[in-house]
C-alpha positions in Angstrom: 149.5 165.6 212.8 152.9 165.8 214.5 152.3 162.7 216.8 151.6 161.2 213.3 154.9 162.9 211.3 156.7 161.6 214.7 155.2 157.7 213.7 156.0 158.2 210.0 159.9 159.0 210.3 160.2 156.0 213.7 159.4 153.7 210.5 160.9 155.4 207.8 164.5 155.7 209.9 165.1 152.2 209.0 163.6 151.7 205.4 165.6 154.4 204.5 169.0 152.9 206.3 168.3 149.4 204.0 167.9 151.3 200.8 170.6 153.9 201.0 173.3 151.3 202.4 172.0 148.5 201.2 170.2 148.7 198.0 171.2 152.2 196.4 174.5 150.9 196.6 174.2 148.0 194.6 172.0 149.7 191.7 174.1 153.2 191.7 176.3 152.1 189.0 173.7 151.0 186.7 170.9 153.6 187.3 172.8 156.8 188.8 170.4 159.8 188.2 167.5 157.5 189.3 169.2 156.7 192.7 170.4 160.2 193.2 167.1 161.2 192.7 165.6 158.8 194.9 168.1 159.7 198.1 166.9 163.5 197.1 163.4 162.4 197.8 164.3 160.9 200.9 165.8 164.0 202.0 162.9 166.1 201.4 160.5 163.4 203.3 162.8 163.5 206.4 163.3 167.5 206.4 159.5 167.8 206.5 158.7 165.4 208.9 161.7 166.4 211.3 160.4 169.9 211.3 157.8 168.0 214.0 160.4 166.0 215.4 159.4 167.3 219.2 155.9 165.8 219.0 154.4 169.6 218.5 152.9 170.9 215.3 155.1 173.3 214.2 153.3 177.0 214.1 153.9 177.6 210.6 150.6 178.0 209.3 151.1 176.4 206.1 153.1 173.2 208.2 149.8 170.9 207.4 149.4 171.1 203.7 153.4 170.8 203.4 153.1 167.6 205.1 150.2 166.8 203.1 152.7 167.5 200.2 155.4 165.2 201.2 152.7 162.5 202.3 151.8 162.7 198.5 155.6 162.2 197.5 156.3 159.7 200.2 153.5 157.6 198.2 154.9 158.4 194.6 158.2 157.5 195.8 157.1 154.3 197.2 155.4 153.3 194.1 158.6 154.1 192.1 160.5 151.9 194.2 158.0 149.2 194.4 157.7 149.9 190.2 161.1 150.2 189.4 164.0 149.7 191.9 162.8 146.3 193.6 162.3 144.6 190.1 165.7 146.2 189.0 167.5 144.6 192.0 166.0 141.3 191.3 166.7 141.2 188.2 170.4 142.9 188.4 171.8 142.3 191.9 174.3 139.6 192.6 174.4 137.4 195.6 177.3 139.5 197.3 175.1 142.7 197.1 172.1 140.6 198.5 174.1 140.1 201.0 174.8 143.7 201.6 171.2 144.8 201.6 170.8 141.9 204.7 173.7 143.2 206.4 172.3 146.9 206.2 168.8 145.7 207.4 170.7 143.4 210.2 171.8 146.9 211.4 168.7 148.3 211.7 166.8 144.7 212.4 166.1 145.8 216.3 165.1 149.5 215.8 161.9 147.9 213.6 160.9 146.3 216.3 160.6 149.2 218.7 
């Protein structure tokens, strides 16, 4: 499970770059407690899967079905993205903050690849 938490955060490391200096950003000003609650989420996935950052499972007993936990908010969160923010930043985001998310995912462009 750790090797697996490890995988999980190599991929989300990036995503999450895109989105909080990229896309957030742009939608902040328009949708405020949805994007602060959104980055909250984010730092909740990456506190539980940093606590197996090392590549062991940590000893807490109860480590599994708190990953299980964030695994199932991980997928809620995706699903209010993929619901809610990507339609709102077609539909709202101007071709300067485009530009912005492509710089922010330029930044990260070689650590996907890894």
């Amino acid at each position: 499970m750790a090797e697996v938490a490890q995988e999980i955060a190599r991929v989300l490391g990036p995503h999450t770059h895109v989105e909080e200096h990229g896309l957030f950003p742009a939608l902040a000003g328009d949708f405020p407690d949805q994007i602060a609650a959104l980055e909250a989420e984010h730092r909740r996935i990456e506190a539980m899967l940093a606590e197996a950052a090392d590549g062991t499972t940590p000893a807490d007993p109860t480590w599994p079905d708190r990953l299980m936990e964030a695994m199932a908010l991980l997928r809620d969160h995706i699903l209010k993205e993929q619901d809610g923010v990507f339609p709102a930043a077609l539909a709202n985001l101007s071709t300067e903050e485009w530009e912005a998310v492509e710089a922010a995912r330029a930044a990260v462009g070689g650590a996907l690849s890894r």
